[in-house]
C-alpha positions in Angstrom: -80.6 18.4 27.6 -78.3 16.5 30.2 -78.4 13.3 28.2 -77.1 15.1 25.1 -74.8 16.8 26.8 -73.3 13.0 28.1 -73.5 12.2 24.6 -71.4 15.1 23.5 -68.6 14.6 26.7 -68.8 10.4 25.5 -68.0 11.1 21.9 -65.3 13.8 22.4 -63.7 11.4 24.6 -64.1 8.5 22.8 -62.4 10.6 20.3 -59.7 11.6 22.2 -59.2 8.3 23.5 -58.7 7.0 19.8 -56.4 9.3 19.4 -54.2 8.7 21.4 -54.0 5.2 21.0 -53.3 5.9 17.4 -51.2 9.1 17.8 -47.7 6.6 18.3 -48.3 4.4 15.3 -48.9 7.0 13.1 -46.2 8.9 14.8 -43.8 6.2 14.2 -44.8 5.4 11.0 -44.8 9.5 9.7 -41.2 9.7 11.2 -39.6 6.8 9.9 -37.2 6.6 6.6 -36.2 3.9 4.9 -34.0 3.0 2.0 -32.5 -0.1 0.8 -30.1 0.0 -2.1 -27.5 -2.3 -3.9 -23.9 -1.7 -5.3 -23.4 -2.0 -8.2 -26.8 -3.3 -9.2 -24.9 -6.3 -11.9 -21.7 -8.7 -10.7 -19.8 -11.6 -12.1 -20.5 -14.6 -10.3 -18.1 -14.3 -7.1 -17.7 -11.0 -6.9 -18.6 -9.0 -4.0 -21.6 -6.5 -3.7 -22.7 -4.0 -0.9 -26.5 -4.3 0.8 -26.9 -0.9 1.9 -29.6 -0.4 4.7 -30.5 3.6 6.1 -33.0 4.4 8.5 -34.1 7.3 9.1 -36.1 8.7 12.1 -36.8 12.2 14.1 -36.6 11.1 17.6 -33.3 9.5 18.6 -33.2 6.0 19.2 -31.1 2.7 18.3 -32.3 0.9 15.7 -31.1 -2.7 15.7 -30.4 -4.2 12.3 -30.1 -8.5 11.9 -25.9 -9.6 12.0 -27.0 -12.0 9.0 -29.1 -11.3 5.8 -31.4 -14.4 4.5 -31.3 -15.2 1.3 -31.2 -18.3 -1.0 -28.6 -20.7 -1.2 -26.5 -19.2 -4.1 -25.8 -16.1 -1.3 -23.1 -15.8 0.6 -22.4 -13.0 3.5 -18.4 -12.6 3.5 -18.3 -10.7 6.2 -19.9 -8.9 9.4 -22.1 -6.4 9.6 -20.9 -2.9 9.4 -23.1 -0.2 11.1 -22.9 3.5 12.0 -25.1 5.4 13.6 -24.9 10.0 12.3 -26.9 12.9 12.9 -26.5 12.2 16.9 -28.7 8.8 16.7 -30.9 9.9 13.9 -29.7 8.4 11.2 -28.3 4.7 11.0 -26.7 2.8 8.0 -25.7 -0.7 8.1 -23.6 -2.1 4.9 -23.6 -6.1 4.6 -20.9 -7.9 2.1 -22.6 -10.2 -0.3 -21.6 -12.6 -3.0 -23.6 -14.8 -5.7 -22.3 -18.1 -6.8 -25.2 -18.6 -9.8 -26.0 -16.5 -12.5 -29.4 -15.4 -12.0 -31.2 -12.3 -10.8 -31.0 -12.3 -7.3 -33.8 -11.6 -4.9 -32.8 -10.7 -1.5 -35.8 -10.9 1.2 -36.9 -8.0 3.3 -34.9 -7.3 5.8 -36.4 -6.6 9.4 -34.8 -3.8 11.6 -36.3 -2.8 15.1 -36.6 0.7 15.9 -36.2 1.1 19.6 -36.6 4.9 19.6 -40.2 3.8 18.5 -41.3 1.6 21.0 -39.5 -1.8 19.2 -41.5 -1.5 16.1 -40.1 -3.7 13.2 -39.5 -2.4 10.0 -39.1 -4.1 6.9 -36.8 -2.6 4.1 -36.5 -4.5 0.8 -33.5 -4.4 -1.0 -33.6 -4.6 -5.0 -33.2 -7.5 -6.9 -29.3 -8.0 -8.2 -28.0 -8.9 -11.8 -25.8 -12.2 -11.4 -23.9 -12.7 -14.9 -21.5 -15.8 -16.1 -17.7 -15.0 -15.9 -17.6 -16.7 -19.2 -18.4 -14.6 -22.5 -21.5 -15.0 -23.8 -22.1 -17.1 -27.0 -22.7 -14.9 -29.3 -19.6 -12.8 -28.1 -17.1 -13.7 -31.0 -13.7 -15.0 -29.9 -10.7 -14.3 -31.8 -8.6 -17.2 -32.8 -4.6 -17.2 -33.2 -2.4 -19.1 -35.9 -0.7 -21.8 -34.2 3.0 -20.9 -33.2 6.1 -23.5 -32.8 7.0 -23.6 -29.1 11.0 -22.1 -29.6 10.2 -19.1 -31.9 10.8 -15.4 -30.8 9.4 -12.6 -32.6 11.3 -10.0 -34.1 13.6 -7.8 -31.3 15.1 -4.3 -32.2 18.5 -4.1 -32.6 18.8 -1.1 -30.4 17.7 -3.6 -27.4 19.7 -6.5 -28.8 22.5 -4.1 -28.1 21.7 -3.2 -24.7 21.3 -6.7 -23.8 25.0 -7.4 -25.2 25.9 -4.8 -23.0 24.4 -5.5 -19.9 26.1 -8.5 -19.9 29.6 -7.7 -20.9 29.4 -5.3 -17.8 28.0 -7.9 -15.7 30.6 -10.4 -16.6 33.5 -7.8 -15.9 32.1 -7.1 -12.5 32.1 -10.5 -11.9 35.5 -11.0 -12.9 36.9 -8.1 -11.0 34.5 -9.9 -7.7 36.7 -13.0 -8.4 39.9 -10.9 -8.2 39.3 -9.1 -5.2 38.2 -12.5 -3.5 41.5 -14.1 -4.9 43.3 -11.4 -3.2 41.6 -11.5 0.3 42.4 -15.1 0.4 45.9 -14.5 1.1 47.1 -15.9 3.8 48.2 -14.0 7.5 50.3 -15.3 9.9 49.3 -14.4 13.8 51.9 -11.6 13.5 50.2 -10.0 10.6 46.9 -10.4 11.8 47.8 -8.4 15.1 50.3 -5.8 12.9 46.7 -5.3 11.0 44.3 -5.1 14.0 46.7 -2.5 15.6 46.6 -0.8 12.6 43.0 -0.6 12.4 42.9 0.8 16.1 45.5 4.0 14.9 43.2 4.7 12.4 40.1 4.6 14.6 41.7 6.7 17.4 43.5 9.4 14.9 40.0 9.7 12.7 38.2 9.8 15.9 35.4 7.5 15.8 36.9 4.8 18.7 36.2 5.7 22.4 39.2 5.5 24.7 37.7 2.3 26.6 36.8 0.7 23.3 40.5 1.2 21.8 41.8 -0.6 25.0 39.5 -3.2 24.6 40.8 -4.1 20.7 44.1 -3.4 22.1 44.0 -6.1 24.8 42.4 -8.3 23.0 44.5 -8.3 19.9 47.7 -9.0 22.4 45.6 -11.9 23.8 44.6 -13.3 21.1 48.7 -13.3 19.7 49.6 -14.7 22.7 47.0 -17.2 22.8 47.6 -18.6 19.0 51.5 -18.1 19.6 52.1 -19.5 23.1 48.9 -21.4 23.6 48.4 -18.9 26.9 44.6 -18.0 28.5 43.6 -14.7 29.6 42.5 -16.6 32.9 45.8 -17.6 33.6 46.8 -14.2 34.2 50.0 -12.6 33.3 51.8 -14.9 35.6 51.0 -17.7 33.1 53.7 -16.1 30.6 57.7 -16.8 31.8 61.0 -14.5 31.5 61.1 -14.6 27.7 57.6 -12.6 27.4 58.6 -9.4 29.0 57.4 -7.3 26.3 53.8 -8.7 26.5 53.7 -8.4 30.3 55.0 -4.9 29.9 52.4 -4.0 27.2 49.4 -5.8 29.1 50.3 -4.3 32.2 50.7 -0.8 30.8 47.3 -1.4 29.4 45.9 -2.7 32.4 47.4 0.7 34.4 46.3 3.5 31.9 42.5 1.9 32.1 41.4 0.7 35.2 44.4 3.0 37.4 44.2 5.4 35.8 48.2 5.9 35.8 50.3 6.9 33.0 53.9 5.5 32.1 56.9 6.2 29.7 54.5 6.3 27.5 52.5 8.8 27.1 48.9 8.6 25.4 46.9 5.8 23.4 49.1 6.0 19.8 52.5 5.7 22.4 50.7 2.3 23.6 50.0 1.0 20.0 53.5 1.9 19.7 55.0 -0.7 22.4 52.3 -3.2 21.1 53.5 -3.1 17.2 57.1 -3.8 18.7 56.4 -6.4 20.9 54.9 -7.8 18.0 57.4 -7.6 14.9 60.4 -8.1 17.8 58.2 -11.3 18.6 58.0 -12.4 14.6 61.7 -11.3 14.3 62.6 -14.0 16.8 60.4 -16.9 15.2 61.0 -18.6 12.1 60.3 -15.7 9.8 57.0 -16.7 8.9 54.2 -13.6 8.1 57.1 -10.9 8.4 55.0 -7.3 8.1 56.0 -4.1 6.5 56.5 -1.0 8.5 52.6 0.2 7.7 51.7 -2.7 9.6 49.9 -4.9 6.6 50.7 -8.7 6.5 53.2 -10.0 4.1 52.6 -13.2 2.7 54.7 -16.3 4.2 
């Protein structure tokens, strides 16, 4: 009775033992999905086509997929490996890029991916086979064949777009013309005088229309006296107004005002920015009066011509 009763405990745990030395592989191998598809299943030579790997398992785990697929010569991976992992680590998809440079149908070998939720077990997935076809037709494809056409001849154009054409270019060739006039007219030469009757003028405008700031109409307004005085008399700013003599009171007088109602903060005999622009137009035309009449200006401030 005892030595059956050995027998019985041996064999249950033999049994047991068994068991659970098979119980992981056949766990792993239950638990595991794989799939292995191709799109699209036919290509041109050269053109690309996705190797689509998904894995599948209950526990989760990475699974670790190869950065390169093998394959035969005619194969090319264009790019790296793109893989996701869903479903919290339970699901994992890997996409490779693919081209074929020969027509043939194209056999891609198994690919091996390692499941680590699983103890490192390697998988194989095989992917199927892809249709490579020539980018040239096929012979028996027909192919339509033209009359031969001299190199010069046009075929036959509506006359409602002949007439649109002959417009089109009447209007560009007056806009052209009227360019050529407006340029001819700009090119008219100004005298210092008018230059700095225009620039004042300019500065007016700004300050009446409110889009000059009071230290930015000073700033033209100085400058365009400098600049008058520098073509006219040949004087430099860094000279100072002591670089001018007795004759060029009305500069110093302008420049000096200018200098108080900015940085002084003083007002004169005359009051406000337009009463300033005012002493710097007469400086100016008293200035041109004196010379040798050269780029006289109207009372508006514009140029004349010499």
């Amino acid at each position: 009775m005892r030595g059956r009763r050995w027998t019985a405990r041996a064999a249950l745990g033999l049994g047991l033992g068994l068991g659970v030395g098979l119980a992981p592989g056949l766990a792993a191998q239950s638990a595991v999905d794989l799939e292995a598809t191709v799109l699209p299943e036919s290509v041109r030579v050269g053109e690309e086509f996705t190797v689509r790997l998904i894995v599948g398992q209950e526990r989760a785990g990475e699974v670790r997929f190869p950065a390169l697929i093998d394959g035969p010569e005619s194969m090319e991976q264009t790019g790296p490996v793109q893989i996701r992992s869903v479903e919290e680590g339970r699901r994992w998809e890997a996409e490779y890029t693919i081209r074929a440079w020969r027509t043939d149908t194209l056999v891609i070998p198994p690919v091996e991916v390692e499941l680590a939720a699983a103890g490192g077990v390697v998988r194989r997935l095989q992917p199927p086979a892809v249709s490579v076809v020539s980018v040239l037709p096929a012979a028996e494809d027909p192919l339509e064949l033209r009359d031969a056409r001299p190199l010069l001849s046009l075929r036959a154009l509506p006359w409602w777009l002949l007439l649109l054409a002959a417009a089109l270019a009447g209007l560009a060739w007056w806009t052209w013309g009227r360019g050529r006039g407006a340029a001819a007219a700009a090119d008219v030469h100004l005298g210092p005088g008018d230059l700095a009757l225009r620039d004042l003028a300019r500065l007016r405008e700004g300050w009446i229309g409110q889009r000059v700031s009071g230290d930015r109409f000073y700033d033209g307004y100085e400058e365009t006296l400098r600049r008058y005085a520098h073509v006219t008399r040949g004087w430099a700013a860094s000279k100072g107004l002591l670089g001018l003599d007795g004759s060029d009171a009305g500069l110093v007088a302008a420049l000096r005002h200018s200098i108080l109602a900015r940085f002084a903060r003083t007002r004169t005999e005359w009051e406000g920015p337009l009463g300033d622009l005012d002493v710097g137009e007469a400086f100016v035309r008293a200035d041109m009066a004196e010379g040798d009449g050269v780029g006289e200006a109207d009372p508006d401030g514009n140029g004349g011509g010499p």
